[in-house]
C-alpha positions as CSV (number, residue, x, y, z in Angstrom):
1,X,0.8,19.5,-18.4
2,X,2.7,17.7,-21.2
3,X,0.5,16.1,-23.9
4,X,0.4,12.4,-23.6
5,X,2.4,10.4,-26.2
6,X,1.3,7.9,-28.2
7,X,3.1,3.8,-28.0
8,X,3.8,3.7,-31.7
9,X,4.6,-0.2,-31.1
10,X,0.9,-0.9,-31.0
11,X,-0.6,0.7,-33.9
12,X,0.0,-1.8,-36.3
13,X,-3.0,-3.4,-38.1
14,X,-4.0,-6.6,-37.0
15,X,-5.6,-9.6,-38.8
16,X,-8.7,-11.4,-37.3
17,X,-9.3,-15.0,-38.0
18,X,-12.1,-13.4,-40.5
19,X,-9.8,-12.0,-43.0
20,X,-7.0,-15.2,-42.3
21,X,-10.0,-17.3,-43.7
22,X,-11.1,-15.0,-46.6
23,X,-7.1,-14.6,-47.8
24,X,-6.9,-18.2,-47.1
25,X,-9.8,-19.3,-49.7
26,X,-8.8,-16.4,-52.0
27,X,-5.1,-17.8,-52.0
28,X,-6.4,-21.2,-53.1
29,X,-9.0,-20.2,-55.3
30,X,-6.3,-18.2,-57.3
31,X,-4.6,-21.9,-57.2
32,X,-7.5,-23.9,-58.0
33,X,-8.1,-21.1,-61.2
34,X,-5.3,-21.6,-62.6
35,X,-5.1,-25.7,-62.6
36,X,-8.5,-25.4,-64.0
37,X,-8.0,-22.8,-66.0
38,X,-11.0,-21.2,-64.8
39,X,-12.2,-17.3,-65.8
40,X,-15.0,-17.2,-62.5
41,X,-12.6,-18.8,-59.7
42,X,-10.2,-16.4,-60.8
43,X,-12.7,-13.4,-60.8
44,X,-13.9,-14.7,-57.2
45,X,-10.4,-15.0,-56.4
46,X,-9.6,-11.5,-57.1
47,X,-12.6,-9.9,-55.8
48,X,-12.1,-11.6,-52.5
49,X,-8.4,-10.7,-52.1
50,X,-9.2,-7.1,-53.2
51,X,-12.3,-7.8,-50.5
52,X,-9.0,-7.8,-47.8
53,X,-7.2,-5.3,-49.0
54,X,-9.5,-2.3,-49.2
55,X,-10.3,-3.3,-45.9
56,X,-6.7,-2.9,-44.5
57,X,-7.0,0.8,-45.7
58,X,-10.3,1.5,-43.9
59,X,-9.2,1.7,-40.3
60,X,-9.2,4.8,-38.8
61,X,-8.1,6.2,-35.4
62,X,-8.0,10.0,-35.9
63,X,-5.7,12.1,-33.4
64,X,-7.5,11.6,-30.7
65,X,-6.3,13.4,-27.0
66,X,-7.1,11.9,-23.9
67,X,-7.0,14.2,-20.6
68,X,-7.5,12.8,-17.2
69,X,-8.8,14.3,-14.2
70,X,-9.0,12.6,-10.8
71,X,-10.5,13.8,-7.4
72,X,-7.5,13.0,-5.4
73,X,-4.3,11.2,-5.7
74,X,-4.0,10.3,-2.3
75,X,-6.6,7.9,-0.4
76,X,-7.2,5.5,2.6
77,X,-8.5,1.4,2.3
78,X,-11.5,1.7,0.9
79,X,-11.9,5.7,-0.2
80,X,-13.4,6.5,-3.9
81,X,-12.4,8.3,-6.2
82,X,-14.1,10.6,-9.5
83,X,-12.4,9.9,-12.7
84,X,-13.2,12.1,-15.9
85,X,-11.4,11.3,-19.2
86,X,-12.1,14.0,-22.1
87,X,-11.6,13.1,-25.3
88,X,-10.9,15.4,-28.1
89,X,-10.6,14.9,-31.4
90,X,-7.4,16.6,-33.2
91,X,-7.9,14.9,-36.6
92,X,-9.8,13.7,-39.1
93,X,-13.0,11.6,-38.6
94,X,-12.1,8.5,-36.1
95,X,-15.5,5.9,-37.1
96,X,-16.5,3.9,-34.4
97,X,-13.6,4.4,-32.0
98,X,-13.7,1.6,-28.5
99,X,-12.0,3.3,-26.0
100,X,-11.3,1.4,-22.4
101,X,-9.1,3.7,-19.9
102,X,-7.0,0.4,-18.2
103,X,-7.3,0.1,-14.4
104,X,-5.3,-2.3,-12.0
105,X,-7.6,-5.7,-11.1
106,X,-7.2,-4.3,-7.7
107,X,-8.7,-1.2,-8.1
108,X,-12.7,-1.9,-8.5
109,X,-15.7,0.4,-10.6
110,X,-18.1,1.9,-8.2
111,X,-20.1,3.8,-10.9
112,X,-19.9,4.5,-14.5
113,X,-18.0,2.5,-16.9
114,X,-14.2,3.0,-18.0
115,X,-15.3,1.7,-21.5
116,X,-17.0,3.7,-24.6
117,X,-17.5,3.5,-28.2
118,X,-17.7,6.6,-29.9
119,X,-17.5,8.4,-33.2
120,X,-15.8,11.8,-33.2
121,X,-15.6,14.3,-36.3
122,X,-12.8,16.7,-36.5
123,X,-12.3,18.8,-33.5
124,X,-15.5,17.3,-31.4
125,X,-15.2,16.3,-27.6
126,X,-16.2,13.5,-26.0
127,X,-15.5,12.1,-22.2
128,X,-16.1,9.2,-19.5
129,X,-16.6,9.6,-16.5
130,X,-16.8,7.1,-13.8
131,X,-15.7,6.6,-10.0
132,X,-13.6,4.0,-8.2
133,X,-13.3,2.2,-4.6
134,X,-9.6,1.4,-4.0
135,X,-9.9,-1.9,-1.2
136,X,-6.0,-2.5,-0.6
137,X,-3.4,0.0,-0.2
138,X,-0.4,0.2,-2.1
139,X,0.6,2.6,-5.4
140,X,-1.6,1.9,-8.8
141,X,-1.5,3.5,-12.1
142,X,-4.8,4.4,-14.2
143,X,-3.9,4.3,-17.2
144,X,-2.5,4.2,-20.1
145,X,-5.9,4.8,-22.4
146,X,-6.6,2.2,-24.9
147,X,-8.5,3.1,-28.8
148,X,-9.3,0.4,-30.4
149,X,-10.6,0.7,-34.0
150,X,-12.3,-1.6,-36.3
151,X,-12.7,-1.7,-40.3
152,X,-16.2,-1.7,-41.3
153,X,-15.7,-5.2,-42.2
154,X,-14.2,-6.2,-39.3
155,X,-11.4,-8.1,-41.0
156,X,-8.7,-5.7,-39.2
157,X,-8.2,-3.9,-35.9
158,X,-5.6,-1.3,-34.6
159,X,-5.0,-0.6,-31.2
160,X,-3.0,2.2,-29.9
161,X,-2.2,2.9,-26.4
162,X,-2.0,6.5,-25.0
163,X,0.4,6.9,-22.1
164,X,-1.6,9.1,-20.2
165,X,-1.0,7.5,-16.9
166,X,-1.9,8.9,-12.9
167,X,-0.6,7.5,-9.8
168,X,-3.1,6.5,-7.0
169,X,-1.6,6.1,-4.0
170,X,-3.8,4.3,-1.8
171,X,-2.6,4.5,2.1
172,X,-3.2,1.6,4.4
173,X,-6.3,1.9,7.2
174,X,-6.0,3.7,9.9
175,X,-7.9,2.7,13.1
176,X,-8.9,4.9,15.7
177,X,-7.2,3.5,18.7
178,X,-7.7,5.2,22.6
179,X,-4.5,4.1,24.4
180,X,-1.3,2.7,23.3
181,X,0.5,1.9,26.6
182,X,4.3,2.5,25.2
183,X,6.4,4.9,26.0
184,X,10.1,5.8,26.5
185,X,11.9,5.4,29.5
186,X,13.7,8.6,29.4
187,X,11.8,11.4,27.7
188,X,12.7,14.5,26.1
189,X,11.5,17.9,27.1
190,X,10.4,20.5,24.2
191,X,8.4,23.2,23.8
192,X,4.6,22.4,22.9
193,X,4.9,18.6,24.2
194,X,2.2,16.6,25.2
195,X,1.5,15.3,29.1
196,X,2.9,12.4,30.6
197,X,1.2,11.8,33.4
198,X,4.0,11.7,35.6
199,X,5.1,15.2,37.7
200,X,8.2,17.4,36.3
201,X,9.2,20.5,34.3
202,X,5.5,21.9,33.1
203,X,3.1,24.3,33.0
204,X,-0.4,22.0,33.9
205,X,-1.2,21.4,37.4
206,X,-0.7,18.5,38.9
207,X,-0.7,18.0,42.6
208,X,0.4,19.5,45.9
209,X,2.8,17.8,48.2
210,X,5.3,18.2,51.3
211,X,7.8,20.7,50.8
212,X,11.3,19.3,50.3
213,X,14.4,21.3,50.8
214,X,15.5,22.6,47.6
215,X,12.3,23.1,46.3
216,X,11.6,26.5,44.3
217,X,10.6,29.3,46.3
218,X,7.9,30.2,43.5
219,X,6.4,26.7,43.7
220,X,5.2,27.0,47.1
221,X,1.2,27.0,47.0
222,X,1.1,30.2,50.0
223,X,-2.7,29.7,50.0
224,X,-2.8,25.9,51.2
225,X,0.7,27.1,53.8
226,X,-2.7,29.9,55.4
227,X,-5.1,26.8,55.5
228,X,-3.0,24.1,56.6
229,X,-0.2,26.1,58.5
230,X,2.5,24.2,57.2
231,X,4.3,24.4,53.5
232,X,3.1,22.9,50.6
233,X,3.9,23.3,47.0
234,X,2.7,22.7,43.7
235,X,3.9,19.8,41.6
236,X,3.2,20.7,37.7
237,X,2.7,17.6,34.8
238,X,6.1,16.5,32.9
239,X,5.9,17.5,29.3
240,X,8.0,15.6,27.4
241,X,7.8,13.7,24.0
242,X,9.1,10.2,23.4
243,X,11.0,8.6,20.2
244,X,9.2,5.2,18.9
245,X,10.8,3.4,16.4
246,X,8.3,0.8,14.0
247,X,10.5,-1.5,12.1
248,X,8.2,-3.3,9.4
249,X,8.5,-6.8,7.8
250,X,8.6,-7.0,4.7
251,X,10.2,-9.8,3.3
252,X,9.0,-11.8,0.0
253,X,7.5,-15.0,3.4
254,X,5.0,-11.8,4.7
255,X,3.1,-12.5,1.2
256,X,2.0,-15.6,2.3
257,X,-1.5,-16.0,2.0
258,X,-3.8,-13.7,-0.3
259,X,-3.9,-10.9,-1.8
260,X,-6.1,-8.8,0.5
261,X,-5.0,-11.4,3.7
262,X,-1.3,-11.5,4.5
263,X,0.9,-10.6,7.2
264,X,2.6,-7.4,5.6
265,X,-1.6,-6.3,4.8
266,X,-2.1,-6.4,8.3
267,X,1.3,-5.2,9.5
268,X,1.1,-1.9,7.3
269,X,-2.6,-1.3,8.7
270,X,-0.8,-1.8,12.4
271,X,1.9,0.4,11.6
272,X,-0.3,3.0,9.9
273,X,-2.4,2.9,13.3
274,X,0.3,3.1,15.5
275,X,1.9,6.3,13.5
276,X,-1.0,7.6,13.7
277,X,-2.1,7.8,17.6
278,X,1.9,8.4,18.5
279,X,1.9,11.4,16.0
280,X,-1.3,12.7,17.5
281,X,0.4,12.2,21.3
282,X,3.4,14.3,20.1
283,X,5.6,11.8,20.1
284,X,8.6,11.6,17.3
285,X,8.0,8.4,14.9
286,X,10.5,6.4,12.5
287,X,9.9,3.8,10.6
288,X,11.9,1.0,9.3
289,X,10.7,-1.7,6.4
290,X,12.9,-4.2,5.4
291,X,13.0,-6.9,2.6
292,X,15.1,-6.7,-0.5
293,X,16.5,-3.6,0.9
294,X,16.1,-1.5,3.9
295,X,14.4,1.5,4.0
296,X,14.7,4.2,6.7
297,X,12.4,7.4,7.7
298,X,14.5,8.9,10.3
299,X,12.3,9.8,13.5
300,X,10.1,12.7,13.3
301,X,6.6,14.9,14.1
302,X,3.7,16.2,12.7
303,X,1.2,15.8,9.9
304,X,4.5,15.9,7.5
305,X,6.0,12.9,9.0
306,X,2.8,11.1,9.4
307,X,2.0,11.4,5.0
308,X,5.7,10.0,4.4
309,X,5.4,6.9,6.9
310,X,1.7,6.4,5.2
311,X,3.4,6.9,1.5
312,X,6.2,4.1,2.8
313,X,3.4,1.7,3.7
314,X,1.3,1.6,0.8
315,X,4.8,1.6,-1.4
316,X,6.0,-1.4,0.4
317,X,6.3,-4.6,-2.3
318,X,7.0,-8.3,-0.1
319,X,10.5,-9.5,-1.3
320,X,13.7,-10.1,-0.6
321,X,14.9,-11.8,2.5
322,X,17.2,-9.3,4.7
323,X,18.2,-11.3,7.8
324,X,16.9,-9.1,11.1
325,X,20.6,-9.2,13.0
326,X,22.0,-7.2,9.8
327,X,19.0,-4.8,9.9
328,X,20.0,-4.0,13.3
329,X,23.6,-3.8,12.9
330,X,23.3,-1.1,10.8
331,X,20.1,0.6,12.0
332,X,20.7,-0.1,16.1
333,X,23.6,2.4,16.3
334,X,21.5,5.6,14.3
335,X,18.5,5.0,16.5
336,X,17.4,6.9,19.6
337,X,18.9,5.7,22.5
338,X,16.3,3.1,24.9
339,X,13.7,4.1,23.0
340,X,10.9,2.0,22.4
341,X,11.0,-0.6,19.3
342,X,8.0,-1.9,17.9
343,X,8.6,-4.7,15.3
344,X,5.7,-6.0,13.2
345,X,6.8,-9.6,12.0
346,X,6.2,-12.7,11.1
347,X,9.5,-14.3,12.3
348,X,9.4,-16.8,10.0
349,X,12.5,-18.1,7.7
350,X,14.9,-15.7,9.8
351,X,17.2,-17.7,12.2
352,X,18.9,-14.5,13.2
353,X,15.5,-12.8,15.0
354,X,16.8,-13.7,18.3
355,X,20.1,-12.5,17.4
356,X,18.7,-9.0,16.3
357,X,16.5,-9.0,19.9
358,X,19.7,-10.1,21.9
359,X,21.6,-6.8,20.1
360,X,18.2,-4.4,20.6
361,X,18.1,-5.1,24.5
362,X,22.1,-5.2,24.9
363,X,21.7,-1.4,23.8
364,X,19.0,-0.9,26.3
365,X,15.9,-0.5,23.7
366,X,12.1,-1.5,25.2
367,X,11.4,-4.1,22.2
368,X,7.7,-4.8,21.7
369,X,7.3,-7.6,18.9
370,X,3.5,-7.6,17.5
371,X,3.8,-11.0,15.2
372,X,0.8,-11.5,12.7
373,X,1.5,-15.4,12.2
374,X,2.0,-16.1,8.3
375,X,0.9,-20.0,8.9
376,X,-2.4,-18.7,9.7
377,X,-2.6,-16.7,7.0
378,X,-1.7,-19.7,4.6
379,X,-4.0,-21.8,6.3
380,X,-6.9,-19.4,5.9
381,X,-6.1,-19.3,1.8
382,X,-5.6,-22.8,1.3
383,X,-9.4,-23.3,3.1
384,X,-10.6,-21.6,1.1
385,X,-9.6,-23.0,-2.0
386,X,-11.6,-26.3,-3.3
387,X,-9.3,-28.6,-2.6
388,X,-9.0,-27.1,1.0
389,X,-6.5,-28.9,3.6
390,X,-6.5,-32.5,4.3
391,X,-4.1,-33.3,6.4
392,X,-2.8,-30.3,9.2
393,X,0.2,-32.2,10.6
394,X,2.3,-30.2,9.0
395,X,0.8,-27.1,9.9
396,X,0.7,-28.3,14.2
397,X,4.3,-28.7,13.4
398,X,5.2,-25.6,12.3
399,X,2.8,-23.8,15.2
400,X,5.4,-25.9,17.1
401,X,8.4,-24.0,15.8
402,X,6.9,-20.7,16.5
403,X,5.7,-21.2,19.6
404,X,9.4,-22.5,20.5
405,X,11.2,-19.7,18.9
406,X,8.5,-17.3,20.5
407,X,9.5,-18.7,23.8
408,X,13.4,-18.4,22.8
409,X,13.2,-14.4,22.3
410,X,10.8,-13.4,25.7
411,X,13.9,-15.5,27.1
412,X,16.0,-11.5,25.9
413,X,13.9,-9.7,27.6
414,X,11.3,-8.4,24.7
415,X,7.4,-8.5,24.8
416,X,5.8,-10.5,22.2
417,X,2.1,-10.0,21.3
418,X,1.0,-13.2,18.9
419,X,-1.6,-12.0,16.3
420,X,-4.2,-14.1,15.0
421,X,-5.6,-13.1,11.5
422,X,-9.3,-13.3,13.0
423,X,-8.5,-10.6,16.0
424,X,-9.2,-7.2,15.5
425,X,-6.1,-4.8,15.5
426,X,-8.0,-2.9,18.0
427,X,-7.5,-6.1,20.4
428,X,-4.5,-6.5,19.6
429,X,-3.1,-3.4,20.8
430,X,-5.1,-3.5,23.7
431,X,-2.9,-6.1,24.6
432,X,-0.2,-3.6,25.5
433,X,-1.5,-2.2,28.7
434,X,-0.9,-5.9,30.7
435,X,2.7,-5.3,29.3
436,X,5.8,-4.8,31.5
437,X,8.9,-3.0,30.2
């Protein structure tokens, strides 16, 4: 790996309101001496700006290298990981050396301490270790490493950070979900699919019927034709495999509420989820977030396709404002045909939603909308603020205006499951089997 370089910008010596006060009375001293024409204030004098100026020399930092070694780069909501920073010591003798390796506020110490003060000859090794519980996904940096060094006097300090820096990438939770009642209208036959439930092309059993004219010789169940005297033949299970698109909100208005408590939190956690169990039925999953831009993971299987949609969830920053109707204008005609759509959104600020439906079922796509509702979400952090929420007119009004618009897009034919903030995803997605597409 390539040594870590030091920020040169941040190695300049800096003054503490100490040695500003002892320069300060040794400037005026010096004055006062020479009005009063006085040998001892201008001894003190001297002394005490000499005092500051040895003192500017005495800092010392060494060469000191930082390595960093992490358990994994790759977590879920709430996983740990180790951390272990060596320090070795290239130069000459460092003093009493701080050293802090800088974390994100959102990542949170679970043992150990990122912090030590050491004091390192030539060529000695040091090291910290310490462990870490990552509660929100997204993509975090430890690093760079901090020294901080101190004169004996403590009238200076230098500070020189190391960029020695590792991406954690912290993927959204993933819920362990039974049933997801959605599922393509037309399915695709391949080799190694999963079970439908429904007879076709197969190789598991499924029933035995009536023979129908035209039915394959090789089908007809001979043993049942000896027991029942007439012909019967053996229906196998369809295989097939359906394409599910997710399409992902995540526009600067799914922010709204807090940190850990906002509609794109929950709507990654639901995507992640849904990925997840569709991946692990053998279906083919894309996904679709939009904001400030749009960004696209054509559809596709396996463990492979399941890391990138998790990698695109924790990535995914709320801003921007891209109007739905132009994210399907240019996504509707690249997508599987009447394939299912499954839209995590808030619906708020976007006047073209409907319009975006309206073009999704013109094309024949099964649109399932699950919206986590961002004035919840706002009401929720303003409670539980000090000042709280004294008048909720405003709010009633605005449950108004989703519960109308709500109303105006089940009018084009798509299935709408409201979320509340205080339902479990797990109920929420239960909600799909009373569904009718």
């Amino acid at each position: 790996m390539p040594f870590p370089q030091k920020n040169s910008e941040s190695g300049i010596p800096m003054w503490t309101k100490k040695a500003v006060i002892i320069l300060s009375i040794g400037i005026a001293l010096t004055f006062f001496a020479l009005v009063a024409r006085s040998t001892q204030l201008m001894v003190t004098s001297i002394m005490m700006l000499s005092y500051v100026v040895v003192s500017m020399f005495l800092l010392r930092i060494g060469s000191v290298l930082p390595i960093r070694k992490i358990s994994s780069e790759r977590i879920f909501e709430d996983g740990d990981v180790e951390v272990e920073l060596e320090l070795l010591n290239k130069g000459g003798r460092t003093g009493f050396l701080e050293v802090r390796d800088k974390l994100p506020r959102q990542i949170r110490i679970k043992e150990g301490s990122n912090y030590l003060i050491v004091d390192l000859r030539s060529g000695e090794k040091s090291s910290i270790r310490y462990s870490v519980v990552a509660p929100l996904r997204g993509i975090f940096d430890i690093g760079p490493v901090s020294f901080r060094s101190q004169d004996v006097y403590g009238l200076f300090y230098q500070e020189i950070n190391v960029e020695d820096v590792h991406n954690l990438i912290v993927f959204p939770r993933v819920d362990d979900v039974k049933e997801i009642h959605v599922r393509a209208k037309s399915m695709k036959l391949y080799p190694g699919a999963s079970p439908v439930k429904q007879p076709g092309p197969g190789s598991e059993f499924f029933l035995i019927r009536d023979y129908v004219p035209g039915d394959p010789f090789k089908d007809i169940n001979w043993k049942a034709f000896a027991s029942k005297r007439k012909l019967l033949v053996n229906e196998h299970e369809r295989e097939a495999v359906s394409d599910i698109i997710l399409i992902v909100d995540g526009r600067e208005v799914s922010a709204y509420g807090t940190e850990a408590e906002n509609a794109l939190m929950f709507g990654a956690r639901a995507a992640a989820t849904m990925a997840n169990f569709f991946l692990k039925r053998r279906d083919s999953v894309g996904l679709l977030i939009y904001g400030d831009r749009l960004l696209t993971l054509k559809p596709g299987m396996g463990k492979k396709q399941l890391y990138e949609i998790l990698t695109a969830l924790a990535g995914a920053i709320p801003e921007g404002n891209l109007p739905f109707k132009g994210v399907c204008d240019v996504a509707a005609p690249t997508l599987p045909k009447r394939s299912p759509v499954i839209i995590i959104s808030t619906l708020a600020d976007d006047e073209t939603f409907a319009h975006g439906v309206s073009l999704l079922r013109t094309l024949e796509f099964r649109v399932l909308i699950i919206s986590p509702s961002s004035i919840e979400f706002e009401v929720m952090a303003r409670q539980k603020t000090r000042t709280g929420i004294k008048d909720m007119l405003p709010y009633d009004l605005l449950r108004l205006e989703r519960e109308v618009q709500i109303a105006d897009i089940r009018g084009f034919g798509a299935n709408i499951v409201t979320w509340d903030p205080k339902t479990p995803l797990l109920g929420v997605l239960a909600e799909t089997k009373r569904l009718t597409y």
